[in-house]
Phi, psi and omega in degrees: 000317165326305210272321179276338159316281168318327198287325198246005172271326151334307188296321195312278195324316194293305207325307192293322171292342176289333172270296171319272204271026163265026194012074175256113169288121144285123159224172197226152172211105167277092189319293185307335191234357163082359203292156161240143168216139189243143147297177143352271187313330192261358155314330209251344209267325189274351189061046176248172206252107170289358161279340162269349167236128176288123186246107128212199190335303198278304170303341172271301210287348193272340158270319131031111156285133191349302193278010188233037050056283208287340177274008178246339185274346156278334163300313164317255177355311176296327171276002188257338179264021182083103034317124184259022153181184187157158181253122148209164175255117196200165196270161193242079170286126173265205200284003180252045157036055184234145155308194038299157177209150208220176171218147191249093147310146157204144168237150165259162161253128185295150164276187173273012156244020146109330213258155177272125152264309194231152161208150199233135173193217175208158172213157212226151202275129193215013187308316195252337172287337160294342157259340136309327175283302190309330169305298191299324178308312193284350174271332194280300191286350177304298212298290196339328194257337169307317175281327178285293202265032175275135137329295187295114151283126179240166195226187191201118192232147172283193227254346163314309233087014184234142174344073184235049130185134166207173209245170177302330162290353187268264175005285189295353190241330176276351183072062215191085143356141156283344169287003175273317216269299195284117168088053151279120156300136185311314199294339191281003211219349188057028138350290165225145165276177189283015170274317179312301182305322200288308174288343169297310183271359177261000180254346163281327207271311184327290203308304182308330203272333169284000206068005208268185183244346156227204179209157247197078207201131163261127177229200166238130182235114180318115179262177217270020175249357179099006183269153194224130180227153165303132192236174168223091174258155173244096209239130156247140165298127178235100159279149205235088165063043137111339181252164176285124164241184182226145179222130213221136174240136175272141180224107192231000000 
């Protein structure tokens, strides 16, 4: 009876050191009685004090951000008509008047007749991935727009040579929709002739065998009324999810 006492006090400590460090929090929400229990961790996941906060249902939701209330309050519900597990994600304020964002497991547990008695689960600090993410989003859209509204046209050709992205200054200078544009060669759209291509590449391939990091040729290139002006591209290698593409900035 000892060996087995120690044996499951083990399991505990391992169980508890394993939720720290991934901050995984355990909680019980006793359907009948409304009582809520928080571990440690979700006191610490929430940046709150368990000697200053009293917890429960009404004290938790009080932290809640507002608009995300009603989606925690349909998981509960769901679990409460027999769905026996689920997940969702919603922001926190926490106890330093910080955003936070946390994700919830819950499974319920049945009486012996069959009714959701209890429902348990963990939750977990999900804080830095979410700004992270926000971060990445908010860099994606910095390039996006760096790249739409540059002076400077730029175009982006796949490992072919054919069009698949260019910016509004590109648009405006070939007289050329980008739905025109795209997955076309600039020689198929009559841009450049096959001398202009001969020479981009044999002046790319040049730069690479040098190391340099673009190439660098003045040709003349056609807009879609027939009109022809002297360019300066600057053509650099962009590798893309492992393959190479090409990318040219125009100087006219």
């Amino acid at each position: 009876m000892r060996e087995r006492t120690a044996e499951i006090e083990a399991i505990h400590q391992r169980l508890e050191l394993a939720t720290q460090v991934v901050n995984l929090g355990v909680w019980d929400w006793n359907i009948g009685t409304g009582e809520l229990f928080w571990d440690e961790q979700v006191y610490a996941n929430y940046g709150l004090s368990k000697d200053t906060f009293r917890v429960n249902m009404q004290s938790f939701l009080s932290i809640v951000y507002p608009e995300d209330v009603p989606s925690l309050m349909n998981f509960t519900q769901k679990a409460m008509a027999g769905e026996t597990s689920g997940q969702v994600e919603y922001r926190v304020l926490r106890g330093d008047n910080t955003l936070g964002y946390a994700k919830v497991h819950g499974a319920v547990l049945l009486d012996a007749e069959g009714q959701p008695k209890n429902i348990i689960g963990v939750v977990q600090d999900i804080t830095q991935e979410k700004l992270a993410e926000q971060s990445l989003r908010e860099s994606e859209e910095q390039n996006r727009l760096l790249f739409e509204e540059s002076p400077i046209s730029v175009t982006l050709l796949d490992e072919t040579g054919h069009i698949i992205r260019v910016n509004r200054a590109y648009e405006q200078l070939t007289g050329f929709p980008r739905s025109d544009l795209y997955g076309k060669t600039a020689e198929e759209l009559g841009l450049v002739d096959a001398k202009v291509v001969n020479g981009l590449t044999e002046a790319m391939l040049h730069a690479m065998s040098q190391q340099e990091n673009f190439a660098v040729m003045e040709h003349s290139l056609a807009s879609s009324d027939g009109t022809k002006r002297v360019v300066e591209s600057r053509i650099f290698v962009l590798p893309i999810n492992s393959v190479n593409h090409m990318g040219a900035f125009h100087l006219s």
